[in-house]
C-alpha positions as CSV (number, residue, x, y, z in Angstrom):
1,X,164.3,-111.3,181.9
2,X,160.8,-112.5,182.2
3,X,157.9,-109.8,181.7
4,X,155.5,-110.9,185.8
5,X,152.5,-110.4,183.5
6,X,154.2,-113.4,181.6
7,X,154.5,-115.7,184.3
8,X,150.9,-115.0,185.2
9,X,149.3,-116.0,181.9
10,X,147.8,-119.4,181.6
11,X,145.8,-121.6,179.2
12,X,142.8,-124.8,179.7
13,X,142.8,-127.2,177.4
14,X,140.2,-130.2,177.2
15,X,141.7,-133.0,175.7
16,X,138.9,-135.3,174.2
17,X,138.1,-138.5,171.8
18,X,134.5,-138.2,171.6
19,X,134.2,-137.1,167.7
20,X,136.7,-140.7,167.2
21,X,140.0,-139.0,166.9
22,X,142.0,-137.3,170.0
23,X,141.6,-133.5,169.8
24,X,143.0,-131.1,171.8
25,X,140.8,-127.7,172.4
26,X,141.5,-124.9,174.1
27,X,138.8,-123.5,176.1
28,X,139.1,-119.7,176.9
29,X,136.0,-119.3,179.2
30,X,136.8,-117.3,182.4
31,X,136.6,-117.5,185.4
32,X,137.6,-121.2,185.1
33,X,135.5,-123.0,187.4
34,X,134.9,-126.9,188.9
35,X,132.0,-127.8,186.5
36,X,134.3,-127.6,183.8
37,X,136.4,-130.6,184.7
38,X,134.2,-133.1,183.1
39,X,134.9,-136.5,184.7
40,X,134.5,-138.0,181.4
41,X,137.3,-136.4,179.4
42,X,141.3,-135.3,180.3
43,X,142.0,-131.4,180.5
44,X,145.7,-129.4,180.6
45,X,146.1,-126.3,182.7
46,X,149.1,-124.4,181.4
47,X,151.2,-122.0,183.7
48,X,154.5,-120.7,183.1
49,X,156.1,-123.2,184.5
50,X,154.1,-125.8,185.1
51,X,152.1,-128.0,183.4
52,X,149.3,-130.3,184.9
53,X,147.5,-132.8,183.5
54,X,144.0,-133.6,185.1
55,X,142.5,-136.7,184.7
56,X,138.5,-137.7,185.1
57,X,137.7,-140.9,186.8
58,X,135.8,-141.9,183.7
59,X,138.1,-140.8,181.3
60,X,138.5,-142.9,178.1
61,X,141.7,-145.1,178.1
62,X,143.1,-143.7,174.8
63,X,142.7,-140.1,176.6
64,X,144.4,-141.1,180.3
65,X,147.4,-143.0,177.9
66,X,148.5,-139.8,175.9
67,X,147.7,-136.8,178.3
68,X,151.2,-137.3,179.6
69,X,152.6,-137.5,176.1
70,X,150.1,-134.4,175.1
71,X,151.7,-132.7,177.9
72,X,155.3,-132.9,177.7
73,X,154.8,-132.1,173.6
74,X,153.3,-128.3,175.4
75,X,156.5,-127.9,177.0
76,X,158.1,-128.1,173.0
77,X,155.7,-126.5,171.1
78,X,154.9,-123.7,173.2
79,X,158.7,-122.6,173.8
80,X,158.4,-123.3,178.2
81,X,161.2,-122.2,179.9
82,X,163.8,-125.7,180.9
83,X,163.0,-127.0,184.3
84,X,158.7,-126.8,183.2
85,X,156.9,-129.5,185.4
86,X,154.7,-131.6,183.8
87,X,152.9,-133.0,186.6
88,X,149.4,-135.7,186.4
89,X,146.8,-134.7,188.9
90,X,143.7,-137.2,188.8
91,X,140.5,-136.5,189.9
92,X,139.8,-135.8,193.4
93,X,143.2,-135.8,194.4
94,X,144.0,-132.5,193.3
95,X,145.9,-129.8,195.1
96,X,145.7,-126.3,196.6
97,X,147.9,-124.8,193.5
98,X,145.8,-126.7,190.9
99,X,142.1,-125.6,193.2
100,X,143.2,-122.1,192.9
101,X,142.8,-122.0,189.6
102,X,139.3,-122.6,189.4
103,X,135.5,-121.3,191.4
104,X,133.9,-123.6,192.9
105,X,136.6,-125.6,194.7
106,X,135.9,-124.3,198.4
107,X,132.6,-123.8,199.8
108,X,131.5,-120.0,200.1
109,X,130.4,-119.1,203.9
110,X,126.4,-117.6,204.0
111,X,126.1,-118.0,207.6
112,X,128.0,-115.1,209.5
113,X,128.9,-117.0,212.5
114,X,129.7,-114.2,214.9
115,X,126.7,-112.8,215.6
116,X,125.5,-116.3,216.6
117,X,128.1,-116.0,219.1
118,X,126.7,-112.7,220.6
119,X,129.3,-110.6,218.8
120,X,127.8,-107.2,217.8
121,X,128.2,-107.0,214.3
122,X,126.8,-103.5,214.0
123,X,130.2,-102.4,214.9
């Protein structure tokens, strides 16, 4: 049986060419949040289960090529559990699981709309 705090964990990888060879790093800043998906470069989100592959518009073509490869290899070396999606999400097209992941995704209300509406909000 599977500890929940288990299925909770996850990891961020960037996956990049810029120093001439593909490297994968992991990058352990939290919260994760939308400014770290550089457009330029190809990053892995790890869950349990899942693993997703984003893919920046202006990604080099080396990168876009393995990232799929990269990512099924996760599913070997890091012991995932059979059935582990491996799933390619590219930029701008990503969804409400993958958003929830990272700040920044959704806009954050600063206008409290009731009390334009005559609600009293001293309530």
């Amino acid at each position: 049986m599977i500890d929940e705090s288990e299925e909770q964990k996850y990891s961020f990888y960037k996956i990049s060419n810029a120093s001439g060879k593909l490297q994968c790093l992991e990058i352990k800043d939290r919260p994760l949040t939308r400014e770290m998906l550089d457009t330029n470069d190809v990053f892995i989100l790890e869950l349990y289960q899942q693993v997703s592959i984003w893919i920046g518009k202006g990604a080099d073509v080396e990168e876009k090529k393995n990232a799929l490869i990269i990512g099924k290899s996760f599913v070997k070396s890091h012991n995932k559990p059979k059935g582990t999606r491996v799933s390619r999400i590219v930029e701008n097209g990503e969804d409400v699981h993958f958003k929830s992941y990272f700040n920044g995704f959704y806009p954050i209300l600063k206008k409290d709309h009731g009390s334009n509406m005559g609600f009293d909000m001293s309530v």
